[in-house]
Every structure is written in structure tokens, then in C-alpha cells.
KEMI-349352 format. One record per residue: z, y, x of N, C-alpha, C, O in turn; residue in one letter. Coordinates in pm, whole numbers, plus 32768, in hexadecimal, padded with zeros to 4 digits. Example, Ala and Ser with C-alpha at 12.3 -4.5 7.8 and 13.67 -1.06 7.14 Angstrom:
BEGIN
830C7DC78527830C7E3E84CE830C7EB68528834E7EB48590A 82C47F1F850582CA7F96855783138003850A83248072853DS 
END
This chain:
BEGIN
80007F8880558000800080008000807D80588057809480ACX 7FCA80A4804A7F9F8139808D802081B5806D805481D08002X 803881ED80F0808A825B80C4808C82DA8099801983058092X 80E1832C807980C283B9802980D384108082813C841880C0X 8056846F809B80C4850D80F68097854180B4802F85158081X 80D685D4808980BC863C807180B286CD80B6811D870180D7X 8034871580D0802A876C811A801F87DC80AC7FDF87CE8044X 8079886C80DA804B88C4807D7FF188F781137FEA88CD8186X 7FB1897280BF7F1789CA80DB7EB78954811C7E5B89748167X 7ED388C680FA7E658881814E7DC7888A80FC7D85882480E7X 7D9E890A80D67D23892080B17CC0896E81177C58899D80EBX 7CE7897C81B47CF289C182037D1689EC82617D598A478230X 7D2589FB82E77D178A1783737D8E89B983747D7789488348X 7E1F89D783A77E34894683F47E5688E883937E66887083AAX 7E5F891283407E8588AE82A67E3B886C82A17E6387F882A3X 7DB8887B829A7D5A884482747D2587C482FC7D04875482D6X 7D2387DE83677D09879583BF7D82875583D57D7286FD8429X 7E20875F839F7E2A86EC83B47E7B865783477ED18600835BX 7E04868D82AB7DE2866A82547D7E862482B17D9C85AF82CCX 7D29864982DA7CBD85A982E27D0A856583777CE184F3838DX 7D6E859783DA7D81854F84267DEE84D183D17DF1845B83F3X 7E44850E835B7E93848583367E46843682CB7E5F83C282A8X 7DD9848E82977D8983EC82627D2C83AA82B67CE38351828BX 7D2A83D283317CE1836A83AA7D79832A838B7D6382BD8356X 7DEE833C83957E2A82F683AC7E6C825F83437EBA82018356X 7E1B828F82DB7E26821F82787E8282AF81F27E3982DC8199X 7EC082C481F57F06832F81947EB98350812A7E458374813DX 7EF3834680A37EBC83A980417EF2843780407F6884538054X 7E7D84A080217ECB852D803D7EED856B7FE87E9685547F93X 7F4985C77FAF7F4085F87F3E7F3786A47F8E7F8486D07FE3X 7ECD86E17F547ED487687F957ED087897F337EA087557ECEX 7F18880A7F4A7F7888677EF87F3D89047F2D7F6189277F9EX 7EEF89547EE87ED889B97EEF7EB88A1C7E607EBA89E37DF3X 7E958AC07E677E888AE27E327DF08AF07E1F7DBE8B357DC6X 7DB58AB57E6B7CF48ADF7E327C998A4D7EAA7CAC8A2F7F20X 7C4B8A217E557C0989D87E897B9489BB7EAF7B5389607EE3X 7B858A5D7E6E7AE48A727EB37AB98A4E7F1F7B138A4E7F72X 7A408A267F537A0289E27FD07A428992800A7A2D89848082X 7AC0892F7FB77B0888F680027AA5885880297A62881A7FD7X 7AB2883E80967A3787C580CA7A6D873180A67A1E86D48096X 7AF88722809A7B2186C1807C7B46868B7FA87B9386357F7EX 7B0A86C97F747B1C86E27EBF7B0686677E9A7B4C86257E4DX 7A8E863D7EDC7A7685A97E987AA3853B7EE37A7A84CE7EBCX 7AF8853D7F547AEE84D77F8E7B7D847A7F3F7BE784A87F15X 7B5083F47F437B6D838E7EFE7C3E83A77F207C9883A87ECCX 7C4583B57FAE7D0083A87FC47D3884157FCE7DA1841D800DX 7CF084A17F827D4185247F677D4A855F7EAD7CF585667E54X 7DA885737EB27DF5859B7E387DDD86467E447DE386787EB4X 7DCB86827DF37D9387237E017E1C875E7D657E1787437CEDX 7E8987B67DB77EAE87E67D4D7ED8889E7D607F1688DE7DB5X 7E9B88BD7CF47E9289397CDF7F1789B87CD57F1289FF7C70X 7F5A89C87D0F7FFC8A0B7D1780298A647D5A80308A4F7DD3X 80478AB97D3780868B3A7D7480E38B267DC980958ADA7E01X 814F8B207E1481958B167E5E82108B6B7E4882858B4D7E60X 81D98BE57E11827C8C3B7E0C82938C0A7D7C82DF8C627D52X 82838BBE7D2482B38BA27CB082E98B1D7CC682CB8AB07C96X 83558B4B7D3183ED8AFC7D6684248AC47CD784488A4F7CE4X 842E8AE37C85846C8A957C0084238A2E7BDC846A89CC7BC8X 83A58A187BC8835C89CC7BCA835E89597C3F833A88E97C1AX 838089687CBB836189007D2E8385886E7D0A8340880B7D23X 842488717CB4844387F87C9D840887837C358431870F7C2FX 83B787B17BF6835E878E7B8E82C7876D7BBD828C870F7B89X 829787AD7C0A824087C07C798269871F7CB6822B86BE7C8BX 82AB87157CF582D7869B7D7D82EB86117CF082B385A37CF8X 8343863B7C7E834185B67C3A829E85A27BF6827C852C7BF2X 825F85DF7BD581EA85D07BEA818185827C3F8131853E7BFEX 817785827CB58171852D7D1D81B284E87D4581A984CC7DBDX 81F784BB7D08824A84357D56829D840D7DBA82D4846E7DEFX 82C483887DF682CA83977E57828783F67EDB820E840B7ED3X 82C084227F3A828D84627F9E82CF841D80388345841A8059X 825D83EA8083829483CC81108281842C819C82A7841E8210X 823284958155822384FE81CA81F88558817D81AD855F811CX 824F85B881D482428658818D821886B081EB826B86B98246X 819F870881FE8187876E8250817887EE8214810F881981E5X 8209883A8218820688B981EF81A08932822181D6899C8242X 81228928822780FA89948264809D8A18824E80508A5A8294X 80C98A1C81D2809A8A6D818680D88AE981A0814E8AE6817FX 80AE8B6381D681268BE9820580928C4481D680248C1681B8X 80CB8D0381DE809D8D5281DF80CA8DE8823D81428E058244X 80998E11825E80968E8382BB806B8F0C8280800C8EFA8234X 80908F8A8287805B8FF082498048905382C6800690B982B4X 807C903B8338808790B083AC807B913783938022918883AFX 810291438347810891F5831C81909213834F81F391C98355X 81819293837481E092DA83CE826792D8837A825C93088308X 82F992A083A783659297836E83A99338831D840E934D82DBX 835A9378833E837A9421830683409410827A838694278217X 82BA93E4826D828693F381F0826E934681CD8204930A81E1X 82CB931A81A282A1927B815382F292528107836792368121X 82A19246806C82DD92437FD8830092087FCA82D3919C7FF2X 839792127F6F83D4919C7F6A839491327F4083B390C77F74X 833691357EE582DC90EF7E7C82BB90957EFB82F590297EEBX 827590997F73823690A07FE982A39040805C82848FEA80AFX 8331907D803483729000809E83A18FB5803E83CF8F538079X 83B48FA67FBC83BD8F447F6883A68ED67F5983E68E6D7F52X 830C8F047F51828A8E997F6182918E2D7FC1827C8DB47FC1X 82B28E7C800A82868E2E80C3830F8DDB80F183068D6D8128X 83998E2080D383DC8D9D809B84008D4D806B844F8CF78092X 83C08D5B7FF383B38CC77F6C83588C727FB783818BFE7FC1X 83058C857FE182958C26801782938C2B809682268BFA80B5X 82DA8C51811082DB8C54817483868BCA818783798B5D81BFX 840F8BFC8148847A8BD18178845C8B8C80D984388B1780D9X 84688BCF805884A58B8E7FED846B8B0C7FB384B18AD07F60X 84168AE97FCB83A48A8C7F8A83AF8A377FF883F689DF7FC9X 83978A15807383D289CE80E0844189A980CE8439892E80CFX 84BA89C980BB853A89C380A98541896A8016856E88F88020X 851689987F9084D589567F2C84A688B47F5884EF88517F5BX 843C88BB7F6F83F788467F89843487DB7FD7842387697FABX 846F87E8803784DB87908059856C877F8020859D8719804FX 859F87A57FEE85C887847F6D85A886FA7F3C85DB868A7F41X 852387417EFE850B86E27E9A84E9867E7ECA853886207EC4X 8465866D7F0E841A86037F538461858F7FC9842D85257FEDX 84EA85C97FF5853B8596804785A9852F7FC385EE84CD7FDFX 859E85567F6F85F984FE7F0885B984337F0C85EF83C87F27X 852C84637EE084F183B07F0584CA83937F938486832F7FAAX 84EE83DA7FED84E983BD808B858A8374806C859282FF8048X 85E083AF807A864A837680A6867282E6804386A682848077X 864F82ED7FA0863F82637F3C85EC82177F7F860181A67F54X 857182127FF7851681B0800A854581B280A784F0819280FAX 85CB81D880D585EB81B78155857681FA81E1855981B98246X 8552826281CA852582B9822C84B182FD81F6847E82E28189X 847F836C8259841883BD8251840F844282978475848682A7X 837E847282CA83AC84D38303834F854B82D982DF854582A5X 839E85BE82FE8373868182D4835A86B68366839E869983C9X 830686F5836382EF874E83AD82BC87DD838E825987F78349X 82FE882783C082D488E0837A82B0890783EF82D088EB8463X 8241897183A081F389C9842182478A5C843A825D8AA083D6X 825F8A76847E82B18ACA849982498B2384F681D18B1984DCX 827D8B8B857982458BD685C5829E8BFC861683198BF4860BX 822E8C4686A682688C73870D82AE8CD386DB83188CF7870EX 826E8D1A865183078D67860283B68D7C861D840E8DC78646X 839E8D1E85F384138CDF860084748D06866F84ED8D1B866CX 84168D0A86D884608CE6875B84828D8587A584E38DAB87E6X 83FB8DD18775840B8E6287AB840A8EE2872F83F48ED686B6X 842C8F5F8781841E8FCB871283A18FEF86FD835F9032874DX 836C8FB7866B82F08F988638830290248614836C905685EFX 8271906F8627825790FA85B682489111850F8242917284C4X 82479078850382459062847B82CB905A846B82E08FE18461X 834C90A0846283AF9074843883D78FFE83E4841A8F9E840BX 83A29014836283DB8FC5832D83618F28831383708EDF82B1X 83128F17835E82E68EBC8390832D8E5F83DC832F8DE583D4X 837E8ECB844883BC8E8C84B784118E20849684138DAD84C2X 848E8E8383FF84FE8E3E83EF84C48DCA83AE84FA8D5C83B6X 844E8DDF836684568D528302843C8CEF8343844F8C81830FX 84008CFD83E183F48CB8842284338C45844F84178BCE843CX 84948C7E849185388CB384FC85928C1E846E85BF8BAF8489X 858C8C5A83F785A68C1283A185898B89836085CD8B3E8319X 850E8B84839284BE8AFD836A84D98A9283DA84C08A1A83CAX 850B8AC58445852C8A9E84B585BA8A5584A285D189DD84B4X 860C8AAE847F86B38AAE848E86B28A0683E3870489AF83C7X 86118A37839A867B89E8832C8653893D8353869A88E7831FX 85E9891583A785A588D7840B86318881842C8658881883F9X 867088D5849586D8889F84A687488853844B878687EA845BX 874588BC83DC87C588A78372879C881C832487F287C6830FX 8713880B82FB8701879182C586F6870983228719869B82F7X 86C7871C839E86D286B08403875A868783D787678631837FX 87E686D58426885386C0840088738685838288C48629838CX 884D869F8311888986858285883785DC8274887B857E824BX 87A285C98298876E857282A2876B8514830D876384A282DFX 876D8516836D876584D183F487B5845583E9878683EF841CX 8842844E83A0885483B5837D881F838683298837830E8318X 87C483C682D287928360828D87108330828486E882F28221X 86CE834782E18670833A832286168393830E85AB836E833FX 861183F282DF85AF843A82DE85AE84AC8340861184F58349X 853A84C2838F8537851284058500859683F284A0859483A4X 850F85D2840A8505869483ED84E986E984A0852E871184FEX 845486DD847C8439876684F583C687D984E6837C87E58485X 83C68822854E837188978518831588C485B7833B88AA8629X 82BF88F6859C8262892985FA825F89C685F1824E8A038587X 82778A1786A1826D8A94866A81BD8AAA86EF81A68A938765X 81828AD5869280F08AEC86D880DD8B99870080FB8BF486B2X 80B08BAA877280748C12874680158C3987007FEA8BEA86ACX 7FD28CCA870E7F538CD286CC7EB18C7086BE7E588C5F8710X 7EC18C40862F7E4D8BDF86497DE88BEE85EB7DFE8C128577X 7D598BCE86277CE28BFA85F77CC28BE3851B7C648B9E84F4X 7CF88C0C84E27D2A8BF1849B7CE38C6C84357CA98CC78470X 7CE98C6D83947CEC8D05834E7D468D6D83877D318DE183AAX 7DC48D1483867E338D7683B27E268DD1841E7E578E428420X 7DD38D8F848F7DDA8DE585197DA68EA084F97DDD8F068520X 7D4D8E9484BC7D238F1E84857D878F99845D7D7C9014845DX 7DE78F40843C7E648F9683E97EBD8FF684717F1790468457X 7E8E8FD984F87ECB8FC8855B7E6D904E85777DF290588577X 7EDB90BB85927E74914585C97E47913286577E96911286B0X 7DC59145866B7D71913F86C77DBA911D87627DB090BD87AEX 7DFE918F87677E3191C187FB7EB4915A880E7EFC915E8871X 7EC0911987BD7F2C90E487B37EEE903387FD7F288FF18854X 7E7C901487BF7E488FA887D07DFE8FBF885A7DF58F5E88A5X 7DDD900988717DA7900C89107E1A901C89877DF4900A89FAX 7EB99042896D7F0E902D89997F588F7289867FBF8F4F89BEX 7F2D8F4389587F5A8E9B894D7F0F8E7289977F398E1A89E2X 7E9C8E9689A37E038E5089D27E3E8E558A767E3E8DEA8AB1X 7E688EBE8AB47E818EB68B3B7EE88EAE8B4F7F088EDF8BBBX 7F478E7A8B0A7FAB8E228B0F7FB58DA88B2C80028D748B7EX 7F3F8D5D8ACA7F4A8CF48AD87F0B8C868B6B7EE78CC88BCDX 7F018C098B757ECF8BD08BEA7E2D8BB68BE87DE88B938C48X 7E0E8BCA8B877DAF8BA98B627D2A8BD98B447CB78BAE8B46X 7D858C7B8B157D268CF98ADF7CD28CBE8A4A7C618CE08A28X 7D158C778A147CE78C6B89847D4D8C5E89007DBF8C33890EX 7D328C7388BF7D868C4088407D848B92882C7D368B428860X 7DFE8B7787C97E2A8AC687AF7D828AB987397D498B0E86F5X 7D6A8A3387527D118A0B86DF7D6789DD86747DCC8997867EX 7D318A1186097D79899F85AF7DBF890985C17E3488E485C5X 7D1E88B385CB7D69882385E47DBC882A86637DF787BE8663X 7DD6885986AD7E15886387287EC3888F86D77F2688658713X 7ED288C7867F7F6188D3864D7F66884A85E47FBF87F585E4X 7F02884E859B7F0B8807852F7F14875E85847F6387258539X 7EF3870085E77EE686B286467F9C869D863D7FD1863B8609X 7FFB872C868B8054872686A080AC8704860B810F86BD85F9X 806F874285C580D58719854A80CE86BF84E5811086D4847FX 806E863984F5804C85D084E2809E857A850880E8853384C3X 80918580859A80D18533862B816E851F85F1819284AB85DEX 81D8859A85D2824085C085BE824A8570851A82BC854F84F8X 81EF855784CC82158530844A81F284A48468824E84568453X 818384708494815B83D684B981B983808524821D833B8510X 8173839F859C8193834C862081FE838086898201834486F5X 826083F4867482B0842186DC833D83B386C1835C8375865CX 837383B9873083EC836987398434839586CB841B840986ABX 848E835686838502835F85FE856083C08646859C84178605X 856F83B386D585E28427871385BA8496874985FD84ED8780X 8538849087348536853A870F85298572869A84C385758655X 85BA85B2867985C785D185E28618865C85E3867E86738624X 85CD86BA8585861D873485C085E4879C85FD860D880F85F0X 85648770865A853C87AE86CB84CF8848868D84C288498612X 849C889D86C5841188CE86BD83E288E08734841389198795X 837288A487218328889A87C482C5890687BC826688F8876FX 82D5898D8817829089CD884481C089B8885E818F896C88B2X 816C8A1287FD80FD89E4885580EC8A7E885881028ACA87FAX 80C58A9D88CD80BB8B5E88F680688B3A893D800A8B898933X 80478AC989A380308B0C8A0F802D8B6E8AA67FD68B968AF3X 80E28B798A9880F18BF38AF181098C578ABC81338CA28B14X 81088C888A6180FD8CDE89FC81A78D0D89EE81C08D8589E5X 82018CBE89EC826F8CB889E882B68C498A4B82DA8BE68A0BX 82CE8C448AC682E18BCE8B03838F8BD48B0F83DA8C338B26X 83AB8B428AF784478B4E8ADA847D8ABC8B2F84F48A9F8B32X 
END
């Protein structure tokens, strides 16, 4: 019998690539987004396509009993607005933490309830180099910083019972999102990094497969850095 993951935004950049890396891996997918236009995977026979908002947090738990069992969860559905912390509406950091911290936080919850009844399973959230430094997006940063800290909190709450909890913080990657990123800002990462390029998608999405499939059970807890140099720690 084939297993369940669920990816939110997997209609798209790393979501989406690594939607077809876990149905190479045998997995049925259930992707979870808000629009599915040009999505390449619609018809394929081991993906589930469901249509859902994300900040309608009241809804999540109804959402997850809906789908069923779940044996892998990849939170990686986030949003970015890169507006200066002087002028950004509340309406504006609202948003970005319902679906950045609250809906992540949500979803494991729920989806971690038949992980731990079927004796294991594992989450992984996409997080960011956010996280790690003083992002110009303020409140980007924290929801970051946060997605990180709750990473931890559910490892802990889960980790005896087998279910494993980690997160990836990436830097800037070739993505819709990268755009959101003011110019001068992105040509300052660029010569930062070792490489002089931005992350590819599958190159994050690879890592956060790895972390839900094939990584050791004792690494639980962790977020593994992909920057590049970008942030070296």
C-alpha cells in the first residue's frame, strides 16, 4: 500500500519538484494549494489536487480529516511581501503569519495525530536563512525565526513517538518568490555566496524529501542550513 504525503504550495517551485521527487518515490501526493493553473502534475494518476486557502486556520482540521491518514507532511507553503517595517499593514503581517507560522503549526497538529496512531511519520517545514539573520522583511524574519523554534517544539512533543520533525532554512532560491527580493539586495547574496548563484529549487526541495524519506530517525529536531556561504555557521 502506498503512502500519503502531503505538500502544501506543491503546485510549484520547490513544492512542486518535490511532489514528483516523492512520487518517484512510490508516495501518493496530496497537494494543497490555492490555484492550479499550469500545474504539470493535474492528471497524474498518484496526485490528489486540493483547492485551499491556508490562512483559513479554522478550517485546517477538517481539511487533514479529509485526507486521511498522513505519513509525510511538507509544510512549505510560505509568503513574503518585502515591505519596509515603517509602512506594513497590519492586514499585511496578519496574512503572512497565518500562513507563514499559523497553518504550519495547524497542520501538524492535525496530521501528526494518525502519525503517532500508526506508530511513526515524518514533517518537515521550509523555513529560511530568515530565520537566522536580521531579515529586511521584518516580519518575514520572525515568522521565520518561528517556524524554526516550533520545528523544535514538535520534534520534542513527538520524537517518542516516532514521529520525526525537521526543517530546512535555504537561502534565496530561484523561485516566484526571488523577485520579491529588492534588486540590490539580491546582487549582495550573489557575492556572498561560493558559488555566485542562487539555490535551484530541486536542490532545496532534494533536501527536504531526504529529511521526510531516508535521513536517520536521530536526526530529529534539526534545520539544516542550505545558503551556500551565505550565512556560514
Amino acid at each position: 500500500m502506498n503512502k500519503t504525503a502531503v505538500v502544501t504550495g506543491g503546485n510549484k517551485g520547490i513544492g512542486l519538484e518535490a511532489t514528483r521527487m516523492l512520487l518517484d518515490k512510490g508516495f501518493n501526493v496530496c497537494v494543497v494549494a490555492r490555484d492550479f493553473s499550469g500545474f504539470p502534475l493535474a492528471s497524474h494518476t498518484g496526485v490528489r489536487t486540493i483547492v485551499f486557502d491556508l490562512s483559513r486556520i479554522e478550517d485546517i482540521p477538517a481539511l487533514v480529516a479529509d485526507i486521511g491518514d498522513i505519513d509525510v507532511l511538507l509544510n512549505n507553503a510560505g509568503i513574503m511581501y518585502a515591505l519596509p517595517y515603517t509602512d506594513y499593514p497590519r492586514e499585511k503581517s496578519d496574512m503572512l503569519m497565518r500562513i507563514n507560522v499559523e497553518a504550519p503549526v495547524a497542520l501538524m497538529r492535525e496530521a501528526s495525530a494518525s502519525m503517532v496512531q500508526n506508530g511513526g511519520g515524518r514533517i518537515v517545514n521550509n523555513a529560511s536563512v530568515a530565520a537566522h539573520t536580521g531579515h529586511p522583511d521584518v516580519w518575514y524574519g520572525i515568522s521565520k525565526a518561528a517556524l524554526v523554534n516550533a520545528t523544535k517544539s514538535f520534534a520534542k512533543l513527538l520524537g517518542g513517538k516516532g514521529v520525526v520533525v525537521n526543517a530546512v532554512a535555504a537561502g534565496p532560491v530561484e523561485t516566484d518568490m526571488l523577485h520579491t527580493i529588492p534588486l540590490e539586495r539580491r546582487k549582495a547574496i550573489l557575492q556572498a555566496v561560493y558559488t555566485g548563484r542562487f539555490a535551484r529549487a530541486d536542490e532545496v526541495a532534494e533536501a527536504m524529501v531526504w529529511l521526510a524519506t531516508d535521513c536517520p530517525e536521530y536526526i530529529n529536531g534539526t534545520c539544516i542550513d542550505i545558503n551556500n556561504g551565505a550565512l556560514p555557521r
